[in-house]
NUDO-804802 format. One record per residue (C-alpha): residue number from 1; residue in three letters; x, y, z. Coordinates in steps of 0.5 Angstrom, whole numbers. Layout:
BEGIN
num_residu_east_north_up
NUM_ALA_X_Y_Z
...
REM end
This chain:
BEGIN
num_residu_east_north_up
1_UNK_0_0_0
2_UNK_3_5_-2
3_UNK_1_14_-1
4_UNK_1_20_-6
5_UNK_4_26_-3
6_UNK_5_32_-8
7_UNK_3_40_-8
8_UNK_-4_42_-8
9_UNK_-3_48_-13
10_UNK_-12_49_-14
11_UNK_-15_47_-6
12_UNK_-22_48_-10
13_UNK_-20_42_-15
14_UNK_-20_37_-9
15_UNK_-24_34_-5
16_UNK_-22_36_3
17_UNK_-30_35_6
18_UNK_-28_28_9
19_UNK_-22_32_13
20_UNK_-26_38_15
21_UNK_-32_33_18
22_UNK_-27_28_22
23_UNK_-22_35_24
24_UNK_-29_37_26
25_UNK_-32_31_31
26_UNK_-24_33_34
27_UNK_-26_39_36
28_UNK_-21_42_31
29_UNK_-23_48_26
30_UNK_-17_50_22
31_UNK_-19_46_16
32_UNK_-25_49_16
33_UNK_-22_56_15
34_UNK_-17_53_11
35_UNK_-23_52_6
36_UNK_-26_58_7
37_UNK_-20_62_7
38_UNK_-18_59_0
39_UNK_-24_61_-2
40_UNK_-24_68_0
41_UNK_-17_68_-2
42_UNK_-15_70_4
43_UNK_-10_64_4
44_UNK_-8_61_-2
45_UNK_-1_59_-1
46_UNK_2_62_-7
47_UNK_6_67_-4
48_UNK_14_67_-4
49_UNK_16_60_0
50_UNK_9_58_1
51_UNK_6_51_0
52_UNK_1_47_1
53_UNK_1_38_0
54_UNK_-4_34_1
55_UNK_-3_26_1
56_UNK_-8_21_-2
57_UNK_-8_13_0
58_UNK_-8_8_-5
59_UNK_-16_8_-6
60_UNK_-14_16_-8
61_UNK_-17_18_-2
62_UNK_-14_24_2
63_UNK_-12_22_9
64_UNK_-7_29_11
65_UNK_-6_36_9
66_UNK_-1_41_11
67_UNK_2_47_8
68_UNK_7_53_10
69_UNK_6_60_9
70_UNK_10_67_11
71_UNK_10_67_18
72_UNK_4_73_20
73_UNK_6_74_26
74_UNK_13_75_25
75_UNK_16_81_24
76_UNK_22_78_20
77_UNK_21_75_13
78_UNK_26_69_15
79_UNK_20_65_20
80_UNK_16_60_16
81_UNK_10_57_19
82_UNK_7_51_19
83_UNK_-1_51_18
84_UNK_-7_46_17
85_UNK_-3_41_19
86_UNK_-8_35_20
87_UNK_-8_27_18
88_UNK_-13_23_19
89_UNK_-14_19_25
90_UNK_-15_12_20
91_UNK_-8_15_18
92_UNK_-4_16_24
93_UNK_1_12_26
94_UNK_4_10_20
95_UNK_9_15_18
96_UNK_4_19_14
97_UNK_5_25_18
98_UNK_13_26_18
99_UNK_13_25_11
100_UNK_9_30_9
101_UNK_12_34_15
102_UNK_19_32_13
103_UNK_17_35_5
104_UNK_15_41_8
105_UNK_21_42_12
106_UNK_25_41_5
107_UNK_22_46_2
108_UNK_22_50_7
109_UNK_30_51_7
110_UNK_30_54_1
111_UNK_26_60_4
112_UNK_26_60_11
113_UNK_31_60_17
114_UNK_26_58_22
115_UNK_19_54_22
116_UNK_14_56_27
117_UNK_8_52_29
118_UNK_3_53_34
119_UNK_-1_47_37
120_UNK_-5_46_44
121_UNK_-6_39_43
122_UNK_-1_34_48
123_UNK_0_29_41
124_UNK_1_34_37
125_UNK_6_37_42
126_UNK_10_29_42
127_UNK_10_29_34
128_UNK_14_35_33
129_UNK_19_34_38
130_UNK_20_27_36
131_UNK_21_31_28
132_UNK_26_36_31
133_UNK_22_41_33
134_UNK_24_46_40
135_UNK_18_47_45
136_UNK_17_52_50
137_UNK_19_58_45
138_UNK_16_64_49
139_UNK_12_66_43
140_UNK_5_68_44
141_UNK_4_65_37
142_UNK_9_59_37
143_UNK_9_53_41
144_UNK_14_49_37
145_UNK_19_51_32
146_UNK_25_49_29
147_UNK_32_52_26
148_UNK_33_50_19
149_UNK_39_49_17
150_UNK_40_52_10
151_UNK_47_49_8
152_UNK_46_42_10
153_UNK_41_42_5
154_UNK_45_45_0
155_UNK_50_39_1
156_UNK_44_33_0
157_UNK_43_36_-7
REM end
């Protein structure tokens, strides 16, 4: 059984409905916005450094999401931030979620120093730390982030 990952360059053309209700019944609105967002145009993805993936299983369904955008938060342009992040729970524990964030992070090097997210969820917490990613930051917007470094990525290619 092998998962699709790729970049959603159109979120309209896909279909995210069975993400938003199963982030929904666990309490979670982000995906809600991330359609409502897109359809309004406040958020696309499509500025400088920015990305949006999604990764489909073997019957084409789509079992994760994730996206990266500008930092909105942070007065400097270097900060990347980690957004609509979610796998779906038939999907978790099966290295979907740190494949799709690790894709995230590689594009991320050649735009950004820094990834900032912000979670409230003790799980999300373990995952990001268990992918690298510093907590306790003394941000009011970031819980976790995560230094990239630029020339080891560089070196790797």
């Amino acid at each position: 059984m092998t998962n699709n990952l790729k970049q959603i360059t159109d979120l309209k053309s896909v279909d995210v409905s069975k993400l938003v209700e199963e982030s929904e019944a666990e309490g979670y609105r982000f995906l809600r916005r991330l359609v409502s967002q897109y359809e309004d145009g406040t958020n696309t993805f499509n500025q400088e450094g920015e990305v949006l993936y999604g990764v489909w299983d073997h019957h084409d369904h789509l079992v994760a999401i994730g996206g990266l955008n500008r930092d909105p938060y942070s007065p400097k342009e270097s900060v990347g931030r980690l957004r609509r992040f979610y796998i779906s729970p038939s999907a978790r524990r099966q290295g979907i979620g740190t494949e799709l964030l690790k894709e995230i992070i590689n594009y991320g090097r050649g735009h950004f120093k820094e990834i900032v997210v912000r979670t409230d969820s003790s799980m999300a917490d373990a995952f990001y730390r268990a992918n690298g990613f510093s907590a306790d930051l003394g941000l009011p917007e970031a819980t976790h982030g995560i230094t990239l470094d630029q020339e080891a990525s560089k070196a790797a290619q």
